[in-house]
C-alpha positions in Angstrom: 69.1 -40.7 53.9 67.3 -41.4 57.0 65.0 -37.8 56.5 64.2 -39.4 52.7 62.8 -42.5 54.2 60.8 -40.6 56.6 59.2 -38.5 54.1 58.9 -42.0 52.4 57.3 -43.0 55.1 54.9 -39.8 55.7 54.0 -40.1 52.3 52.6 -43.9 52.0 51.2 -43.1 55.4 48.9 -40.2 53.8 48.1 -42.2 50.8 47.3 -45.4 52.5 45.0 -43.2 54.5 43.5 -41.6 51.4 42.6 -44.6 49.8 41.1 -46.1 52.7 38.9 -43.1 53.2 38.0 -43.4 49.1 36.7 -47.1 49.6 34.1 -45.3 51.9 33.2 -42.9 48.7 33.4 -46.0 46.2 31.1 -47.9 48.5 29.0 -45.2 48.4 28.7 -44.2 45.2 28.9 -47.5 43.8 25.1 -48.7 45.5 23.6 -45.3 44.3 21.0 -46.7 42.0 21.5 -45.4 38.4 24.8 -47.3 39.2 22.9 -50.3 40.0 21.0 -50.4 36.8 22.3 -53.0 34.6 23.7 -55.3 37.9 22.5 -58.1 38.5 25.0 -59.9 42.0 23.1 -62.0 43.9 23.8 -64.8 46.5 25.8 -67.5 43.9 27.9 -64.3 43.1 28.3 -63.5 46.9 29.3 -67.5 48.0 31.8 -67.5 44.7 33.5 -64.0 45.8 33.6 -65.8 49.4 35.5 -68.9 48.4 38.0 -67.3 45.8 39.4 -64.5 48.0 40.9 -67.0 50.4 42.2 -69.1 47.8 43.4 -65.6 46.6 45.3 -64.3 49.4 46.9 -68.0 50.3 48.0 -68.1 46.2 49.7 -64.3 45.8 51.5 -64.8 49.3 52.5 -68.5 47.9 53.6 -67.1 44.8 55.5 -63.8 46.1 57.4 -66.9 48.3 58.5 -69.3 45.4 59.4 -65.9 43.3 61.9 -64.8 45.8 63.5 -68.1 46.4 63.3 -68.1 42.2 65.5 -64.9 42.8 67.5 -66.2 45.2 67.3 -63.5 47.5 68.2 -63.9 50.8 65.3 -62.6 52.6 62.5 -64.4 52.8 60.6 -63.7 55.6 57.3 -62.0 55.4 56.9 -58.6 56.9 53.9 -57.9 59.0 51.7 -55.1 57.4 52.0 -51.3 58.4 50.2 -48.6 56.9 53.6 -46.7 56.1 54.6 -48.9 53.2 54.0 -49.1 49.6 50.5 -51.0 49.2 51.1 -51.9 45.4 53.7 -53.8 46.4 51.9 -57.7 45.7 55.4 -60.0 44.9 57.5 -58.5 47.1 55.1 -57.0 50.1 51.9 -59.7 49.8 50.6 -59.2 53.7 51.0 -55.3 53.1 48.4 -55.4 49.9 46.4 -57.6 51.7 46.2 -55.6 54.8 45.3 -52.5 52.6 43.1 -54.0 50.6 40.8 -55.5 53.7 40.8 -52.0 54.6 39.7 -50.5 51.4 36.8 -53.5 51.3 35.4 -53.0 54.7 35.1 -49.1 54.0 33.3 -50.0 50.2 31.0 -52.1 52.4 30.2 -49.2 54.7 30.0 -46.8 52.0 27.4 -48.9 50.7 25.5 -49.3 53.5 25.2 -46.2 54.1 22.4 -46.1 51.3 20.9 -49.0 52.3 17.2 -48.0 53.3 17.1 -46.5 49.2 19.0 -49.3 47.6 16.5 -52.1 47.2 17.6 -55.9 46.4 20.1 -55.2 43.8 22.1 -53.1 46.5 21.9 -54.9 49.3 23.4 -57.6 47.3 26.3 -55.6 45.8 27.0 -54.5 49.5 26.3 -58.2 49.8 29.3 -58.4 47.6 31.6 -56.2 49.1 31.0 -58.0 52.6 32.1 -61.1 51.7 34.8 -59.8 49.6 35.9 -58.4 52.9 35.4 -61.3 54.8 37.1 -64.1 52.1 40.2 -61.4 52.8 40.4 -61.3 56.1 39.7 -65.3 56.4 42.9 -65.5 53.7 44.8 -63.6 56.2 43.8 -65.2 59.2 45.0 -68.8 57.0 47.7 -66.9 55.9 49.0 -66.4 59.3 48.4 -69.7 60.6 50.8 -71.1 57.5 53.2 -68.6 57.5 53.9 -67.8 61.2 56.9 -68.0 61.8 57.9 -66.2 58.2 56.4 -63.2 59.6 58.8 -60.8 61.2 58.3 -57.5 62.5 59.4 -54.7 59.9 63.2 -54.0 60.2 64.4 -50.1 61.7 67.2 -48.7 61.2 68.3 -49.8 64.7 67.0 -53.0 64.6 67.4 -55.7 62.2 64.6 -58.9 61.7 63.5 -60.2 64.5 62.9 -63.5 65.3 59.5 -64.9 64.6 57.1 -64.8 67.6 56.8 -68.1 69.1 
């Protein structure tokens, strides 16, 4: 049992990896410019993606709350993110497909801006795009944290069991 959740482990470590590394090739490929053609994001579309991601995050980790007390399971602590763990995981694992997906934004953002002397206005605004997807993320968490402190517990090990909340 204990080898299966290691390979478990092994495995959503490789592909957590992988898809963070395939943000960087999105990003990338995404601001080359026949892909640009028919875009048109600009700064109203950059300061709308900004204030919904928070409002995003603070809603999937609200509703991945009231869904297990729905359930009445008897866990309902939040477990701090790790990159060994499934990141498709939104209602029961919400700070997990956060975490990855911050990741995966700030590597699209790169990946774009890598072809940003040859991208013109259109791509600097899509990279625009990604940046403050990124950013609306990472503020979610940071509010996220701030709300749910003292839900968030350390992932249990097999010799351990939840931890108290850090003070």
């Amino acid at each position: 049992m204990e080898r299966a959740k290691l390979h478990m482990k092994i495995v959503w470590y490789v592909l957590n990896i992988a898809v963070i590394v395939l943000g960087l090739r999105g990003g990338y490929a995404s601001a080359a410019p026949e892909q640009l053609r028919h875009m048109n994001p600009d700064g109203v579309y950059c300061g709308l993606i900004l204030l919904t991601m928070p409002v995003f995050a603070l809603l999937s980790v609200g509703y991945s709350n009231q869904r297990r007390r729905r359930l009445s399971q008897s866990q309902h602590n939040l477990v701090r993110p790790s990159f060994h763990r499934n990141p498709f995981n939104w209602w029961g694992d919400p700070l997990q497909s956060l975490f990855i997906s911050t990741c995966i934004m700030v590597t699209n953002t790169l990946g774009g801006a890598l072809r940003r002397p040859a991208i013109g206005s259109v791509g600097f605004w899509l990279v625009g795009s990604y940046a403050c997807c990124f950013v609306g993320l990472l503020i979610g968490q940071v509010l996220i944290y701030r709300i749910y402190g003292g839900q968030v517990v350390e992932e249990a090990t097999p010799h351990t069991k939840f931890l108290s909340p850090r003070s």
